[in-house]
KEKE-3310 file (N, C-alpha, C; in steps of 0.2 Angstrom, whole numbers, plus 5000, padded with zeros to 4 digits):
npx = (5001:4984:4970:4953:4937:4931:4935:4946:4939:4934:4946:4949:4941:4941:4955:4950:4944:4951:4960:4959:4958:4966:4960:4948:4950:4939:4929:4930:4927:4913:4911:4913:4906:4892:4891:4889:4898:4903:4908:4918:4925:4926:4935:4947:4951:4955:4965:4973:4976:4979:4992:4998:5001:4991:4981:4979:4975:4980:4990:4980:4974:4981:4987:4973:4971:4981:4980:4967:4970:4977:4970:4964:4948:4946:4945:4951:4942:4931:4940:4941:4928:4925:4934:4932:4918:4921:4926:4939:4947:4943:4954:4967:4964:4964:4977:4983:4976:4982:4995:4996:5003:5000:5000:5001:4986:4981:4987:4981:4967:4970:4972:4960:4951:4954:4955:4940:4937:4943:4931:4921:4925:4920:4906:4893:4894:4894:4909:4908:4896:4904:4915:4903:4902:4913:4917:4907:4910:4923:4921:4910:4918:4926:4934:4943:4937:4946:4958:4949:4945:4956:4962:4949:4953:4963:4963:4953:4952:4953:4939:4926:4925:4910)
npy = (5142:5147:5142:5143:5136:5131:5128:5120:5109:5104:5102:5091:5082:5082:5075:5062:5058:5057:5048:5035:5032:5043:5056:5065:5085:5092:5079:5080:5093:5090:5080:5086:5097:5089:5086:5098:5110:5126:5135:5146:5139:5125:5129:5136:5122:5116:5124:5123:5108:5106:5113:5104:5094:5086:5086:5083:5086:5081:5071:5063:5058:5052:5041:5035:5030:5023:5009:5006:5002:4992:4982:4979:4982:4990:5002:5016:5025:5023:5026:5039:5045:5040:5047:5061:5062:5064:5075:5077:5089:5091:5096:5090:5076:5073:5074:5064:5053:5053:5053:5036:5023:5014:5000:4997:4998:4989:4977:4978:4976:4964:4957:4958:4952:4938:4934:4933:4924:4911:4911:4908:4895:4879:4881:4880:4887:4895:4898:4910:4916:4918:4927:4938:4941:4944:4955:4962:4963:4967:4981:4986:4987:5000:5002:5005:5003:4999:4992:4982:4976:4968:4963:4955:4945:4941:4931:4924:4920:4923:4933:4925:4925:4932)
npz = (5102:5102:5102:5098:5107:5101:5088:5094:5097:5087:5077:5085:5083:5071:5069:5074:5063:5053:5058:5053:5038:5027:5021:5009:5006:5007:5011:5025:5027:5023:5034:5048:5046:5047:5060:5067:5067:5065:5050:5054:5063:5055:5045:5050:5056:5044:5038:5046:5047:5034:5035:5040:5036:5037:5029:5012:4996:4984:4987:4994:4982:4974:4983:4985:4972:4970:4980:4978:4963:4967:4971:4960:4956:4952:4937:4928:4923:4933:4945:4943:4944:4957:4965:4960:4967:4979:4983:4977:4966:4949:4942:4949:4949:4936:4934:4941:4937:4923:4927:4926:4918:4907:4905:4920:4921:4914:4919:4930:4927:4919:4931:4940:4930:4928:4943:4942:4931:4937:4945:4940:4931:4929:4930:4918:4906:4891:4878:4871:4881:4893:4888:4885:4899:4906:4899:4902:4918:4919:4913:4921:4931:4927:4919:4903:4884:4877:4885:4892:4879:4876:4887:4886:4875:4875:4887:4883:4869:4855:4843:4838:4819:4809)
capx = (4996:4980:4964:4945:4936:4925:4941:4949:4936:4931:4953:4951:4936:4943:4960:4950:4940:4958:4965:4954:4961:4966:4952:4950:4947:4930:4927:4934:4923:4907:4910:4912:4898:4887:4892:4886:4902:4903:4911:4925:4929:4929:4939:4952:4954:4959:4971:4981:4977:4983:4999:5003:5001:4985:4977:4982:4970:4984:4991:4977:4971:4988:4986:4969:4973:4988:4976:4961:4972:4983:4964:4961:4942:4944:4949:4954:4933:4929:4942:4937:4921:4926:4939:4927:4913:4927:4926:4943:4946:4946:4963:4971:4961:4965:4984:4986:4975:4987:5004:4995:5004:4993:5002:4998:4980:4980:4988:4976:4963:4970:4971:4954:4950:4959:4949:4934:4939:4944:4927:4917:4928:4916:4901:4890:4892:4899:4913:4903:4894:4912:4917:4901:4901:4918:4918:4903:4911:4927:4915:4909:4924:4927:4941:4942:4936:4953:4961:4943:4946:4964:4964:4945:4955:4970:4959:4945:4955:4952:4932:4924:4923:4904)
capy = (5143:5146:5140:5143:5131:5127:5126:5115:5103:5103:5099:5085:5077:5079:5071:5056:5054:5054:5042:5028:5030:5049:5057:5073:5089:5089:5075:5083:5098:5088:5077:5093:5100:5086:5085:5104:5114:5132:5136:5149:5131:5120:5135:5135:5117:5114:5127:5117:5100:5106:5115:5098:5088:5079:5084:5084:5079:5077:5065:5057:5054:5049:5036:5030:5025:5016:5006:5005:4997:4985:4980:4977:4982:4998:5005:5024:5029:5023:5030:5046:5048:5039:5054:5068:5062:5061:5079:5081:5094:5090:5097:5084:5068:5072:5073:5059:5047:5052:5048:5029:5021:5009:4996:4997:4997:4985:4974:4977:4971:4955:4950:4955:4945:4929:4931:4931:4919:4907:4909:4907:4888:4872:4882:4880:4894:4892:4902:4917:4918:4920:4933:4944:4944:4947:4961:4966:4965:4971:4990:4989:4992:5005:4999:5006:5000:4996:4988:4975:4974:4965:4957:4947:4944:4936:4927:4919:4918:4930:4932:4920:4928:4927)
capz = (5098:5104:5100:5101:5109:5097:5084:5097:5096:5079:5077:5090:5079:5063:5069:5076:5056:5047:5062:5052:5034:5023:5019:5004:5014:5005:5015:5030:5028:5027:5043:5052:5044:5048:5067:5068:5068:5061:5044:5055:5065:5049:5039:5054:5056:5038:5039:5053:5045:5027:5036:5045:5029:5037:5022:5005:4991:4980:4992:4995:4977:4973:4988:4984:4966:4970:4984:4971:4955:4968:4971:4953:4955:4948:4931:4927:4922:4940:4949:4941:4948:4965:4967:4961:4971:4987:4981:4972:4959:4942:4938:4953:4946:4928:4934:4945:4932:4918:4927:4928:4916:4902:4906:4926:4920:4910:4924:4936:4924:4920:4939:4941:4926:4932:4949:4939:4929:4942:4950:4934:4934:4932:4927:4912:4903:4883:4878:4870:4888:4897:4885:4887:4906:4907:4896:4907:4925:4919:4911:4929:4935:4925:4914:4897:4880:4874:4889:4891:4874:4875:4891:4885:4870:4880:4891:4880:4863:4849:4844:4830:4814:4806)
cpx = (4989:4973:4958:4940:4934:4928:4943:4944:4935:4940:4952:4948:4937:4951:4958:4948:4944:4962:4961:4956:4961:4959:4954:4949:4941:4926:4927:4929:4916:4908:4909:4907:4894:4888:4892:4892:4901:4908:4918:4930:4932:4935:4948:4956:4958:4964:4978:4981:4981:4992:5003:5002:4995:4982:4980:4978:4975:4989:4987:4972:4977:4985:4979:4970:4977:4982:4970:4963:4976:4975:4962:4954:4941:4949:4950:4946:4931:4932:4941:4932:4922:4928:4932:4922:4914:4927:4935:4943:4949:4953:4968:4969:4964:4974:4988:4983:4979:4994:5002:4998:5000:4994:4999:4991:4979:4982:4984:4969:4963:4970:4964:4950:4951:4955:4942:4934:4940:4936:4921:4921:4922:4911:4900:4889:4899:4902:4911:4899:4898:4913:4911:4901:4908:4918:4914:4906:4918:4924:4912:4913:4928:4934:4938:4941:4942:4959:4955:4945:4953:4965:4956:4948:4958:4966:4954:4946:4950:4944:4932:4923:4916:4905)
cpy = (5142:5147:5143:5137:5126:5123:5120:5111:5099:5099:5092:5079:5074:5073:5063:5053:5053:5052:5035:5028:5040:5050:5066:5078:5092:5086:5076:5087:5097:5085:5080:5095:5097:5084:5093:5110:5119:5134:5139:5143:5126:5125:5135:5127:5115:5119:5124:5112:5099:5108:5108:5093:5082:5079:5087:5081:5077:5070:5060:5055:5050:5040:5031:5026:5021:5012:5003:5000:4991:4981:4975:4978:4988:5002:5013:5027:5028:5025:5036:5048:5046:5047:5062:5068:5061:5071:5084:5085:5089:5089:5091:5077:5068:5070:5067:5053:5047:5051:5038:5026:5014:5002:4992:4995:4990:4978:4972:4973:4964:4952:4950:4953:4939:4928:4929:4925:4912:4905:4906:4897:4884:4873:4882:4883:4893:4901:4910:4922:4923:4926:4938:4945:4946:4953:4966:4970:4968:4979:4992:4993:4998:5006:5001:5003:4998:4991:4982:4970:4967:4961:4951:4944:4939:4930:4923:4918:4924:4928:4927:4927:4927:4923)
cpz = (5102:5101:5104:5104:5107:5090:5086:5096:5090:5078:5080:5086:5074:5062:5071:5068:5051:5053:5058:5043:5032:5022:5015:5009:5010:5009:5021:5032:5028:5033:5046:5051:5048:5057:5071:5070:5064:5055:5048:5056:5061:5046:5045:5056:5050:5038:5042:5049:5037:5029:5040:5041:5033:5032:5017:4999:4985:4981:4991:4987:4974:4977:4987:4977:4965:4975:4979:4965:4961:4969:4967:4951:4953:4942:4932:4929:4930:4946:4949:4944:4955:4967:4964:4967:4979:4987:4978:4968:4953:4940:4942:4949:4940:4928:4937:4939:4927:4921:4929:4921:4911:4904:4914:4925:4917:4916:4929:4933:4923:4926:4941:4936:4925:4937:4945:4937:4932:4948:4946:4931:4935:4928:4918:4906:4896:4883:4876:4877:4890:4897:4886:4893:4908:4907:4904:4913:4924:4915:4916:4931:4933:4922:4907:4890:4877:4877:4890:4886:4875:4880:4891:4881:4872:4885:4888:4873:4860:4848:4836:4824:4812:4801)
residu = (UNK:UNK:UNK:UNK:UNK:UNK:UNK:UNK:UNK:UNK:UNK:UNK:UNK:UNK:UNK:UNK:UNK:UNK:UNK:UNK:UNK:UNK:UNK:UNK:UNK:UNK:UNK:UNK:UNK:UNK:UNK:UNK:UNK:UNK:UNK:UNK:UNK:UNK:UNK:UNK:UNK:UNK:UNK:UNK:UNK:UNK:UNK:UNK:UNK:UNK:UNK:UNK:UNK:UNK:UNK:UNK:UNK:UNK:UNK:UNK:UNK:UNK:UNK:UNK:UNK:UNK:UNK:UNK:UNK:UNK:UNK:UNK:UNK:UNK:UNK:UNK:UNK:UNK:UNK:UNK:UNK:UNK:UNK:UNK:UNK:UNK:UNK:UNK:UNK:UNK:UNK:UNK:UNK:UNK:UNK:UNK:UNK:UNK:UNK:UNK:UNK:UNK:UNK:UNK:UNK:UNK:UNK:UNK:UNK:UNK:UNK:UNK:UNK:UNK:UNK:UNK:UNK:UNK:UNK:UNK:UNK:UNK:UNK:UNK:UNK:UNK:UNK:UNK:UNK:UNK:UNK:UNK:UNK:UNK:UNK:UNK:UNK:UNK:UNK:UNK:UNK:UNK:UNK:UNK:UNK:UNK:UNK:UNK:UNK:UNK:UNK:UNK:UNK:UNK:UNK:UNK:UNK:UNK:UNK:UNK:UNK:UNK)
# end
């Protein structure tokens, strides 16, 4: 196979910036960009890097999400936008966050509710506090109203009545 030289390089660079973790080819294609390579070069690099399974963004969305929930610090809404703004397509994100299973989620929450919880330990803060900063830092992270719901539930007893 023989290459351009310009190709050749642009290859050599992009295999050094997915030797450091996956990357979408989104992400691939700005790198390149930004280190003043030509559209023919970028458009030819990805060609080899998608036929050699360096990139895949269904892979690699797949791969971040499993990475991101063993984490705990990121719910579905937040991987969502992670993954668009990584420049995924919709259709791939919609598919990879629907085979996550409710439960999965809801697991990952409670540990990073427990970490919280564990750090929040000692201080002064009455149980109504607890519960709305919980709630807060697990909406951060981009966990759903229904999973927050049930694991501040489970965590800080059910809420007072008026």
């Amino acid at each position: 196979m023989f290459l351009m030289p310009m190709e050749r390089t642009s290859l050599a660079r992009a295999l050094r910036y997915l030797g450091f973790r996956s990357r979408s080819e989104h992400e691939v294609r700005e790198y390149l960009r930004k280190h003043g390579f030509p559209d023919e070069a970028i458009d030819g690099t990805l060609v080899k890097l998608r036929a050699w399974g360096y990139v895949d963004d269904r892979r690699f969305a797949k791969d971040w999400v499993a990475d991101r929930l063993a984490s705990g610090r990121a719910g579905k809404e937040r991987l969502r936008l992670e993954l668009l703004h990584r420049g995924v397509s919709e259709e791939i994100v919609n598919e990879v966050l629907a085979a996550i299973p409710e439960e999965r989620e809801t697991e990952a929450a409670r540990a990073a509710a427990s970490r919280w919880m564990e750090r929040k330990t000692g201080s002064n803060l009455s149980q109504e506090q607890v519960r709305r900063r919980l709630w807060a830092y697990l909406t951060r992270c981009g966990y759903g109203t229904e999973v927050v719901s049930q694991v501040v539930r489970e965590l800080t007893g059910p809420l007072a009545s008026p």
